[in-house]
KOLTOR-938396 format. One record per residue (C-alpha): residue number from 1; residue in three letters; x, y, z. Coordinates in pm, 1 decimal, m for minus. Example, Ala and Ser with C-alpha at 12.3 -4.5 7.8 and 13.67 -1.06 7.14 Angstrom:
BEGIN
R    k    r         x         y         z
R    1  ALA    1230.0    m450.0     780.0
R    2  SER    1367.0    m106.0     714.0
END
This chain:
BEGIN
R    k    r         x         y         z
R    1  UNK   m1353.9   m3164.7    1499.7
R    2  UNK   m1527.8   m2958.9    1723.3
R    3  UNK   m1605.2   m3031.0    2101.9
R    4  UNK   m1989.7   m3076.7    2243.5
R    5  UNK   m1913.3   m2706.8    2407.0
R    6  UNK   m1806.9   m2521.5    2097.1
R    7  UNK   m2067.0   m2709.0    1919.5
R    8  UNK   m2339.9   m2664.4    2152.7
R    9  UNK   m2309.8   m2290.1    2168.9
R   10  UNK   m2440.4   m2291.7    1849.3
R   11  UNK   m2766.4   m2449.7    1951.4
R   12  UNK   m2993.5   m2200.9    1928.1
R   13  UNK   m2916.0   m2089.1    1574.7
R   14  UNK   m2987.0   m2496.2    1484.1
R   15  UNK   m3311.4   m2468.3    1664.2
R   16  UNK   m3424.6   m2163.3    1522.3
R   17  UNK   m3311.7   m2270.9    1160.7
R   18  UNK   m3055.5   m1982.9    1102.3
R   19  UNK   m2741.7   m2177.3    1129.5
R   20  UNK   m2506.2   m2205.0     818.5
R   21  UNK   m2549.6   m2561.7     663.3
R   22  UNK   m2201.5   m2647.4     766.2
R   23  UNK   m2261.7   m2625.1    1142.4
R   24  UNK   m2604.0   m2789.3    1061.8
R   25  UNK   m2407.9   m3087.3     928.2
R   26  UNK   m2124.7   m3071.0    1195.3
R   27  UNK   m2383.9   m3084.0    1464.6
R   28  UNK   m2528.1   m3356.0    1314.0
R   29  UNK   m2211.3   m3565.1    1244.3
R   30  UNK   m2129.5   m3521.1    1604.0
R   31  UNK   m2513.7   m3614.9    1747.6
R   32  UNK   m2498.2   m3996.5    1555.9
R   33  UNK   m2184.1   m4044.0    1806.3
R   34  UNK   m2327.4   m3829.9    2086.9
R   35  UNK   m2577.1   m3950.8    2302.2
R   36  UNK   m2536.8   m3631.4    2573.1
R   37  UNK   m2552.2   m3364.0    2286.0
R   38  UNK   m2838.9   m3530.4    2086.4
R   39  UNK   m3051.0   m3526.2    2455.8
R   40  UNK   m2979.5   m3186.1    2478.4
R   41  UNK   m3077.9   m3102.2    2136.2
R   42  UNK   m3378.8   m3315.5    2123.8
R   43  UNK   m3515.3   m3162.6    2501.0
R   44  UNK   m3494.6   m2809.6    2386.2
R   45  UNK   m3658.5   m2867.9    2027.6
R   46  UNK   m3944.2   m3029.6    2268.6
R   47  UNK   m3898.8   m2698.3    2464.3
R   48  UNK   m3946.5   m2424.1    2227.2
R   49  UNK   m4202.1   m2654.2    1988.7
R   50  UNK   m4416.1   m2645.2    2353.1
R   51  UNK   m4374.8   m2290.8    2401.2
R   52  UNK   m4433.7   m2188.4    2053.5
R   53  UNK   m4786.5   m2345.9    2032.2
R   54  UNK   m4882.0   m2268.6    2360.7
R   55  UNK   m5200.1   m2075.2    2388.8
R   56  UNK   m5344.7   m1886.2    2657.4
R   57  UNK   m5562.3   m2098.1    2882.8
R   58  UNK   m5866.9   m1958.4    3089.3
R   59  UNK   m5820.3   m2086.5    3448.3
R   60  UNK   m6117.6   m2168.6    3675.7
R   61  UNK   m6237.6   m1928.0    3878.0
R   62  UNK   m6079.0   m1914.6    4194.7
R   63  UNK   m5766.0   m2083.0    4078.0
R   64  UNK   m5556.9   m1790.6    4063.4
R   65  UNK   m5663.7   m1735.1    4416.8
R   66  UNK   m5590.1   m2056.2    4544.4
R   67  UNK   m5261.7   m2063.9    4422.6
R   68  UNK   m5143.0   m1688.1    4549.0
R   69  UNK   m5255.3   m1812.9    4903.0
R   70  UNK   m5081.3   m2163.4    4877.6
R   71  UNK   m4758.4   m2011.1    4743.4
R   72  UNK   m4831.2   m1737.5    5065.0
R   73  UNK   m4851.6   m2015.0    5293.6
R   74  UNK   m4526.8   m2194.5    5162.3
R   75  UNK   m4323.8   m1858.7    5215.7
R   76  UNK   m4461.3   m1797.2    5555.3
R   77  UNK   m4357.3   m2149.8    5617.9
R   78  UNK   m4022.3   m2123.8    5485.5
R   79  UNK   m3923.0   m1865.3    5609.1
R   80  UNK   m4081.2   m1828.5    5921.3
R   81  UNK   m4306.6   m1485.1    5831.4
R   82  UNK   m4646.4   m1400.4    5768.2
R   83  UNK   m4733.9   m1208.6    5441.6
END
């Protein structure tokens, strides 16, 4: 039986749906007694299913703004310069 590692490295062919149905069922067997792997797993399906149905969003005006002179201000702070 395979490790997490040498399991794991085939993740993103499980995700995606491309993986061969034996390292689909291998990767299950090992999840039911693998509480670490089956987090992982189970975090980046969340990942990619949030990614893949995200949609643009409109910001209010002024946001972008805002933000460039807070993340300005943080730098300056940080590291001691003005931009």
């Amino acid at each position: 039986m395979k490790d997490c590692e040498e399991l794991l490295s085939g993740i993103s062919d499980y995700i995606d749906g491309t993986a061969s149905k034996e390292l689909c069922a291998e990767l299950q067997h090992h999840m039911e007694g693998c509480e670490n792997c089956r987090v992982v797993v189970d975090t980046i399906q969340k990942t990619v299913h949030l990614y893949k149905g995200d949609q643009e969003v409109d910001l209010p005006e002024g946001f972008q703004a805002r933000l460039h002179g807070t993340l300005r201000e943080a730098w300056a702070h940080r590291h001691g310069k003005a931009v």
